[in-house]
C-alpha positions as CSV (number, residue, x, y, z in Angstrom):
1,X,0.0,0.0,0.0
2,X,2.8,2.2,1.1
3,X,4.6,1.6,-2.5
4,X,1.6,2.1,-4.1
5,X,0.9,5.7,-2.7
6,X,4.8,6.7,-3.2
7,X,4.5,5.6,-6.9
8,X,1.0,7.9,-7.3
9,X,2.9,10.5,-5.4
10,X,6.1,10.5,-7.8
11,X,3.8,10.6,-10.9
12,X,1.9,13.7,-9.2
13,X,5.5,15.2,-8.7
14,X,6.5,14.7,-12.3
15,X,3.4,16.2,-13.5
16,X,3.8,19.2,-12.2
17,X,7.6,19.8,-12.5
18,X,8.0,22.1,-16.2
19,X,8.1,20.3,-19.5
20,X,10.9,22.3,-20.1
21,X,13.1,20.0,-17.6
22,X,11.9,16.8,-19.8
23,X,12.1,18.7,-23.3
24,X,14.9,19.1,-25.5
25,X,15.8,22.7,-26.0
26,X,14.4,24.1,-29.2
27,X,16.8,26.9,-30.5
28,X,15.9,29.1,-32.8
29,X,17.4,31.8,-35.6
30,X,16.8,35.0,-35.6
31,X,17.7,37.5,-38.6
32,X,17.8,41.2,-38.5
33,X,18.2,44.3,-40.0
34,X,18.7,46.0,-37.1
35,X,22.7,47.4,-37.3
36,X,24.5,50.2,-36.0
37,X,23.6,51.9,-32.8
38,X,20.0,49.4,-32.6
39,X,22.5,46.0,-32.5
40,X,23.0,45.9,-28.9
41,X,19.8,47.2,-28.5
42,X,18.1,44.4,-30.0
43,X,20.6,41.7,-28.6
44,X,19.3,42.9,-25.4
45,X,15.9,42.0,-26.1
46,X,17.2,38.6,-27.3
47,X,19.0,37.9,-24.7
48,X,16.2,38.9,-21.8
49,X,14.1,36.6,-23.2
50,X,16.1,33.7,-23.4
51,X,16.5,34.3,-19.4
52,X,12.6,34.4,-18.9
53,X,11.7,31.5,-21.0
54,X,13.7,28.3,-20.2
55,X,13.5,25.6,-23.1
56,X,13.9,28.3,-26.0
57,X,17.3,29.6,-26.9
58,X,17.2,32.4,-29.8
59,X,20.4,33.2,-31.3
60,X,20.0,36.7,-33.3
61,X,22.2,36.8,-36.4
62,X,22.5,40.6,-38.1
63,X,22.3,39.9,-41.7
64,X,23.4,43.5,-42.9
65,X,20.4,46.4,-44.0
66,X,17.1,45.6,-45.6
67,X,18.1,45.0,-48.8
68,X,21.5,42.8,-48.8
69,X,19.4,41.4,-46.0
70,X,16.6,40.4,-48.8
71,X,18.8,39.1,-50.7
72,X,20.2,36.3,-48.6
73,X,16.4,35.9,-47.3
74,X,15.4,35.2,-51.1
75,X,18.9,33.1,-51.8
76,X,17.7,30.7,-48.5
77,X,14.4,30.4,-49.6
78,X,15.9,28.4,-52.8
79,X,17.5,26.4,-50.4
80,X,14.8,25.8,-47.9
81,X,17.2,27.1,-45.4
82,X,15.1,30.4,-44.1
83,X,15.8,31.7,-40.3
84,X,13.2,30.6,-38.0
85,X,12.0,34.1,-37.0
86,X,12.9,37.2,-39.5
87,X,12.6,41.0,-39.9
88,X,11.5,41.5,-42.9
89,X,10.5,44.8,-44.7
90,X,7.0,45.7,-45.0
91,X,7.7,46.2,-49.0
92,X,9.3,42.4,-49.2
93,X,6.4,40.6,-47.8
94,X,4.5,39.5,-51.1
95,X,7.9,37.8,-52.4
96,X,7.0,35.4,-49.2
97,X,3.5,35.3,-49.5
98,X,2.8,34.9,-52.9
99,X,5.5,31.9,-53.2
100,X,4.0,30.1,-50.4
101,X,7.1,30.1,-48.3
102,X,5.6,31.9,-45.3
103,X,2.1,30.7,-43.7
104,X,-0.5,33.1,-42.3
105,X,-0.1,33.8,-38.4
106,X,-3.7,34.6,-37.8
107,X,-4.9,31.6,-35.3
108,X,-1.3,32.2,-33.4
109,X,-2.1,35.9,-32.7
110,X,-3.5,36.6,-28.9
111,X,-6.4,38.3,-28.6
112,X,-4.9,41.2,-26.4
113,X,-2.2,41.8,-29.1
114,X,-4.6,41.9,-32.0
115,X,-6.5,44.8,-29.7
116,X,-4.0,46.6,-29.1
117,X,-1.9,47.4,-32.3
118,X,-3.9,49.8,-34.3
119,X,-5.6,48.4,-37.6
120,X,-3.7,50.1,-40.3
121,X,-0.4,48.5,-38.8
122,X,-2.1,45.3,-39.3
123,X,-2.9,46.1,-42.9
124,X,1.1,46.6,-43.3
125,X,1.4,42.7,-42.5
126,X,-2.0,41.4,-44.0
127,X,-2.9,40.0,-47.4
128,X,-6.0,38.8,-48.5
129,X,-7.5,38.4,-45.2
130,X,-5.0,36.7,-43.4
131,X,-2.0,38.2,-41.1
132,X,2.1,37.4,-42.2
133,X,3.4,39.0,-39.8
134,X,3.8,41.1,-36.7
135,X,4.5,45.0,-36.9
136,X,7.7,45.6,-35.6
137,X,9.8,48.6,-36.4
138,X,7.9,51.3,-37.7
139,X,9.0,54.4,-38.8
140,X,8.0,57.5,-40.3
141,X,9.2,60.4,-42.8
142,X,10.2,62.8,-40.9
143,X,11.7,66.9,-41.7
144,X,15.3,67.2,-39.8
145,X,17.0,71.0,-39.6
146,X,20.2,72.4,-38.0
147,X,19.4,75.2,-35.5
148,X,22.4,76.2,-35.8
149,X,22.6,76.7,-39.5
150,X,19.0,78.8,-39.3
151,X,20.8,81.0,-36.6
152,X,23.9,81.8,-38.9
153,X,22.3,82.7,-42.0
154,X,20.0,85.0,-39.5
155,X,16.8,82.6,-39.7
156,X,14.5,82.3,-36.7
157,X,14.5,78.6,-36.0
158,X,11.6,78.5,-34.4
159,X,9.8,79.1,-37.6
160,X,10.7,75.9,-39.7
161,X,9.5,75.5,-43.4
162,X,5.4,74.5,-43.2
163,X,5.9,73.7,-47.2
164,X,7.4,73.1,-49.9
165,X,7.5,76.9,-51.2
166,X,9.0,77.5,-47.6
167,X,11.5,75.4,-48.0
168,X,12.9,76.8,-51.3
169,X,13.0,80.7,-50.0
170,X,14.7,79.5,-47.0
171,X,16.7,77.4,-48.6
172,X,18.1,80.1,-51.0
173,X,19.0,82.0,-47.9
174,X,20.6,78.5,-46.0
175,X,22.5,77.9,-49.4
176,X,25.8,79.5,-49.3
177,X,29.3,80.2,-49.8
178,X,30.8,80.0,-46.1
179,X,34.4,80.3,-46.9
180,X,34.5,83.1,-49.4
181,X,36.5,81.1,-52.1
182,X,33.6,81.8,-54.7
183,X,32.1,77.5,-54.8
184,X,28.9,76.9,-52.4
185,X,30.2,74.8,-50.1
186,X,26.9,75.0,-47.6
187,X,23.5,73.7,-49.4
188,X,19.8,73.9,-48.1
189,X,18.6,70.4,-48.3
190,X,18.8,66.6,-50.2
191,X,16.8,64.0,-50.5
192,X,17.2,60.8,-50.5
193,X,16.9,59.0,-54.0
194,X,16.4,55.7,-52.7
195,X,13.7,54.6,-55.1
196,X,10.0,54.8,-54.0
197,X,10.7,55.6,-50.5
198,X,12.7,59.1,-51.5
199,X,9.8,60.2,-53.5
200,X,6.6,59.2,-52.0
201,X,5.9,61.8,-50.3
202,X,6.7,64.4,-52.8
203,X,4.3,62.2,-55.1
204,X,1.3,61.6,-52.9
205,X,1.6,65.6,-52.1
206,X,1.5,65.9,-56.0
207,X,-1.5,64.0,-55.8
208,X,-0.3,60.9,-57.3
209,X,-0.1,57.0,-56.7
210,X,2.5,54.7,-57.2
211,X,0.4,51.5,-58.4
212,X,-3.5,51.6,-59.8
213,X,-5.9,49.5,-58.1
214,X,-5.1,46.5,-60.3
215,X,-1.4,46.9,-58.9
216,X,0.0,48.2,-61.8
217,X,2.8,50.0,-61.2
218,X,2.6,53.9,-62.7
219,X,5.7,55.4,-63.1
220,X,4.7,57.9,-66.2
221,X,1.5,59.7,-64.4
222,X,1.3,63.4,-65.3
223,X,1.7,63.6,-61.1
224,X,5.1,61.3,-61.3
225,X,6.5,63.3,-64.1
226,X,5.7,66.5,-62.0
227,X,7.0,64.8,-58.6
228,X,10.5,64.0,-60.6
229,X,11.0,67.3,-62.0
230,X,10.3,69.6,-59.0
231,X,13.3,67.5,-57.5
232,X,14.9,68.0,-60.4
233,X,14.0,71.9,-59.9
234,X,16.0,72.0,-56.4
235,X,19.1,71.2,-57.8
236,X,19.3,72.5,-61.2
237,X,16.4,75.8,-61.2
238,X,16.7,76.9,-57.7
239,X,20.0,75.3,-56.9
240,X,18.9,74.5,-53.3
241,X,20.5,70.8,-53.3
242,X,23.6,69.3,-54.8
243,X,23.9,68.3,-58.1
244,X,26.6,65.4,-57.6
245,X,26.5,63.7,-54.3
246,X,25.4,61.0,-53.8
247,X,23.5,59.7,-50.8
248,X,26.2,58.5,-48.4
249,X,28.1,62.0,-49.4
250,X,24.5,64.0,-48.5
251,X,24.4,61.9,-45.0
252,X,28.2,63.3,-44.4
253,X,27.6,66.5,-45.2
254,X,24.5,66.9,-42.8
255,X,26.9,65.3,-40.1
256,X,29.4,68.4,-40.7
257,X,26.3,70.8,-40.6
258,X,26.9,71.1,-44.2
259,X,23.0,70.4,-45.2
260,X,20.8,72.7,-43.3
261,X,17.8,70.0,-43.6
262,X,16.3,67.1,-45.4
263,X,13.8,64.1,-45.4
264,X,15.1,61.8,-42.6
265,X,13.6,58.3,-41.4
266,X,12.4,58.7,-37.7
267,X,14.4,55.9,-36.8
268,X,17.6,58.1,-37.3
269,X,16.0,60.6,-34.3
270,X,18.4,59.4,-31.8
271,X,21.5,58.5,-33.0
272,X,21.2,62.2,-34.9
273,X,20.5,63.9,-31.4
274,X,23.3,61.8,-29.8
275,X,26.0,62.3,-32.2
276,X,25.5,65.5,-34.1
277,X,27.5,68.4,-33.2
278,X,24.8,71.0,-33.3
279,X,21.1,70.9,-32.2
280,X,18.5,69.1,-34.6
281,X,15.0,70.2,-34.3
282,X,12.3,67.9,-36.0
283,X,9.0,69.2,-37.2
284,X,6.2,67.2,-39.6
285,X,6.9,67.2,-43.3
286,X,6.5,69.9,-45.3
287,X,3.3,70.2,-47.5
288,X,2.5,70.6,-50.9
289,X,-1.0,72.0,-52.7
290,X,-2.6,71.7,-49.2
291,X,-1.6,68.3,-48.9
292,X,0.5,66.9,-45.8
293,X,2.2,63.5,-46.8
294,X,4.7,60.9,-45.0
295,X,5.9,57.3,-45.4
296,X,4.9,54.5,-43.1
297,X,7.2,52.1,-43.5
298,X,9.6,49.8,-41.4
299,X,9.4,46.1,-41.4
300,X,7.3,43.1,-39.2
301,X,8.4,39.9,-37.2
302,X,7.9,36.7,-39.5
303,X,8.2,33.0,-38.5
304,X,9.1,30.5,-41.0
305,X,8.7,27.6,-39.0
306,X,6.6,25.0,-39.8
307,X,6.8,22.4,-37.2
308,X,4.1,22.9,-34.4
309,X,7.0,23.2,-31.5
310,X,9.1,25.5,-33.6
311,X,6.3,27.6,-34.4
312,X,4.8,28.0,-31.2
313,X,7.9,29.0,-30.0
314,X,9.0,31.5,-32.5
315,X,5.3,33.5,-32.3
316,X,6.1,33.4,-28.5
317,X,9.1,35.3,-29.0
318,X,7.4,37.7,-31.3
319,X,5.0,38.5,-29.1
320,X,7.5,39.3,-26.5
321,X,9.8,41.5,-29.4
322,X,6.3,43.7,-29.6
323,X,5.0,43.9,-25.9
324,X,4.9,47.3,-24.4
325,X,7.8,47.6,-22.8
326,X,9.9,46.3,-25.6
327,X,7.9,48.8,-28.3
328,X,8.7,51.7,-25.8
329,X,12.5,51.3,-25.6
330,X,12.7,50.8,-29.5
331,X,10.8,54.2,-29.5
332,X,13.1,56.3,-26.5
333,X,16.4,54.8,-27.5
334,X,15.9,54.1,-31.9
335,X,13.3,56.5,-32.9
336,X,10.5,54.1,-34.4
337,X,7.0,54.5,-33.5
338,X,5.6,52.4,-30.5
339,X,3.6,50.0,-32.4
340,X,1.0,49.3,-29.4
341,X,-1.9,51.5,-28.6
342,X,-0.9,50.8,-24.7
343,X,2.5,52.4,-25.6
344,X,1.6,55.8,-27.4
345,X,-1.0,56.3,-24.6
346,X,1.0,55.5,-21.6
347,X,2.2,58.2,-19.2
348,X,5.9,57.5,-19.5
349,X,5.7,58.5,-23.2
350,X,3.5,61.2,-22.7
351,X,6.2,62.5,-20.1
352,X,9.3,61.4,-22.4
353,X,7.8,63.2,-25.4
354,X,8.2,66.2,-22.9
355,X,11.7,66.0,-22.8
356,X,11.9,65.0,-25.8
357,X,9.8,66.7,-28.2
358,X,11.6,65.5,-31.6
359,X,10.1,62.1,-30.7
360,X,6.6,63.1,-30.7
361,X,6.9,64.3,-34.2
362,X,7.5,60.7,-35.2
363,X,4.0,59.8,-33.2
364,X,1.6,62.7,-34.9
365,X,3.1,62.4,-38.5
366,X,0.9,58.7,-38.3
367,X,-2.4,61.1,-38.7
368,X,-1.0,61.7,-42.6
369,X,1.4,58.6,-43.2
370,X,0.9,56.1,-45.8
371,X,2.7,52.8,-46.7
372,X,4.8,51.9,-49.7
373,X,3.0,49.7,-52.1
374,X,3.4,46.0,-51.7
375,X,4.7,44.0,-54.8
376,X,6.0,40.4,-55.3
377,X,9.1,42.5,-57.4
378,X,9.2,45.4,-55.2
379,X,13.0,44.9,-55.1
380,X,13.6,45.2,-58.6
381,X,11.3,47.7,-59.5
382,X,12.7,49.9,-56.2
383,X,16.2,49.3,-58.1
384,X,14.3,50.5,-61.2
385,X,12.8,53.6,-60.0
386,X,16.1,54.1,-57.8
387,X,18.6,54.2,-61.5
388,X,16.5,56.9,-62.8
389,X,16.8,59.3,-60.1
390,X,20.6,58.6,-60.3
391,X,20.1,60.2,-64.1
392,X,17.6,62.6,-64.1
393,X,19.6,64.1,-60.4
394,X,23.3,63.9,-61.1
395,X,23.3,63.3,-64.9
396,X,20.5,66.2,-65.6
397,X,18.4,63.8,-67.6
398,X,15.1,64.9,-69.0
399,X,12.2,63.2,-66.7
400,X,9.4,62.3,-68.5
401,X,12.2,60.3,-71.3
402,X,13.7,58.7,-67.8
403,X,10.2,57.6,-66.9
404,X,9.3,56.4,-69.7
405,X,12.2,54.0,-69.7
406,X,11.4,53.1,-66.4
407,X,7.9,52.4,-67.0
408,X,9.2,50.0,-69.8
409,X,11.8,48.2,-67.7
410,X,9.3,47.3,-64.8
411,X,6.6,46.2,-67.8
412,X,8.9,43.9,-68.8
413,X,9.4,42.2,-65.3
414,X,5.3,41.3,-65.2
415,X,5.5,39.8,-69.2
């Protein structure tokens, strides 16, 4: 009798001791985007879950920016060797999706998480009905300026540009010859002609789309010819911007306060406010014909785990990349918006917008932001629409004959 109740009392014990004793570890990969001064940030993340969940190991492995990021993503997914979890850019899902290598997430998603990330985020990681992925790092277009550039070419810098006719007066002023040697060494602005991202704005302003509701892409629009050639216009007619540097050159330039202002991702807020040697001031982006216009972009958590075990584990860890107190720090210490309603309403970012008031910019620019089209050969086409800026920008190139050649290249991809 006495044997029998110690056996029914050792079964009780194992019962209740964690499966995670029993269980072999599951370990999973972890690609990212996330480099520079977000690295550690993100390791940090990684690493405080695998203390609070025993039985799941994730190792994160930075796999270089978005786009040489893509291309290992697309080079794996030949090889049926894709990560476990990934970040992957909004703009990048359909190549997943519309190849069947990624399965929709929507019976894996908690209730509380569906409630409290706002709709239209969800719409950045939905197709057809079904959810991909979980928003992640989301960013939006955002108008940088040197205060201390304003000051010296006796600007009040409390009275940024509101549009795009403000920007080119002040920028004739900001857009000088500092050392007397007779070459303007000191320019108003760039932008940043990295394919449909740079121009979006300018072309939803203009009151233009990229795509038409079939999804074909429309790069010779009376509105996109217009968009191309009032950039053209700042360099070459009011000689605002710089004919010949290219975009790393522009981002050096603004380091040395050499660019008084410019386009900048929000996710650049606080590594410009930590390293930059003079003050940055952030306002909303400037308008054009009445219209206000930004970029939502950034990029969502995908699993590609298909096993039961490995997938229940990798949406665990997604959740716990997006809960509220992992959205807040990516907000405070990167510069992306908090993707959780709990987040942008909660009193510590209320008081840290406060402090910080370039961060709340990031926050009420959502009220006019839109997202990049999606599109299974959004790389290629970005590549596309990315070589004709090059030419019409720092060859002078006529637009509309640019577009046109544009418009024929991307046909060609859909024949």
């Amino acid at each position: 009798m006495r044997m029998r109740n110690l056996v029914f009392f050792v079964v009780i014990l194992l019962l209740l001791l964690p499966i995670s004793i029993f269980a072999k570890e599951i370990e999973l990969t972890f690609w990212h985007s996330l480099g520079f001064h977000v690295k550690q940030l993100v390791e940090d993340m990684v690493e405080e879950y695998n203390r609070s969940t025993p039985g799941v190991k994730v190792n994160p492995v930075f796999q270089g920016l978005y786009e040489e990021m893509q291309v290992k993503m697309m080079a794996s997914a030949v090889t049926r060797q894709l990560p476990d979890v990934a970040q992957v850019q909004f703009e990048y899902m359909d190549a997943y999706i519309d190849n069947g290598i990624v399965a929709p997430i929507d019976d894996w998603v908690t209730l509380d998480l569906r409630e409290d990330i706002p709709e239209n985020f969800w719409e950045l990681v939905s197709k057809n009905g079904h959810i991909y992925g979980i928003p992640f790092a989301v960013s939006t277009m955002v108008f940088f300026y040197n205060e201390n550039a304003f000051r010296e070419a006796g600007l009040d810098p409390d009275k940024p540009p509101e549009t795009w006719d403000d920007v080119i007066r002040l920028g004739k002023i900001l857009t000088r010859d500092t050392d007397g040697d007779g070459q303007i060494d000191t320019y108003a602005m760039m932008f940043w002609a990295e394919g449909m991202y740079g121009i979006a704005p300018f072309l939803w302003e203009m009151g233009g789309r990229f795509a038409d509701e079939s999804g074909k892409i429309l790069l010779t629009s009376p509105e996109m010819v217009k968009t191309i050639s009032f950039l053209k216009d700042l360099v070459y007619k009011y000689r605002i911007m710089p004919q010949n540097w290219t975009d790393w050159e522009g981002g050096q330039a603004f380091l040395r306060g050499k660019l008084a202002m410019g386009p900048f991702t929000s996710a650049a807020i606080s590594y410009g406010e930590q390293n930059l040697p003079w003050k940055l001031r952030i306002v909303k982006m400037p308008s054009m014909n009445g219209i206000r216009a930004t970029a939502l972009s950034g990029s969502s958590l995908m699993t590609f785990s298909r096993k039961k075990k490995r997938m229940r584990a990798s949406i665990d860890f997604m959740h716990f990349m997006v809960s509220k107190k992992n959205t807040i720090r990516l907000h405070k210490d990167v510069g992306y918006v908090p993707v959780r309603l709990s987040a942008i309403k909660s009193l510590e970012i209320r008081a840290f917008h406060k402090e910080k008031p370039n961060f709340k910019v990031a926050v009420e620019s959502l009220d006019f932001a839109k997202p990049l089209p999606r599109n299974t050969e959004y790389f290629k086409i970005n590549e596309i629409i990315r070589d004709m800026l090059q030419k019409v920008i720092l060859q002078n190139s006529d637009p509309e004959i640019e577009l046109k050649k544009a418009q024929e290249r991307v046909d060609e991809l859909f024949e």
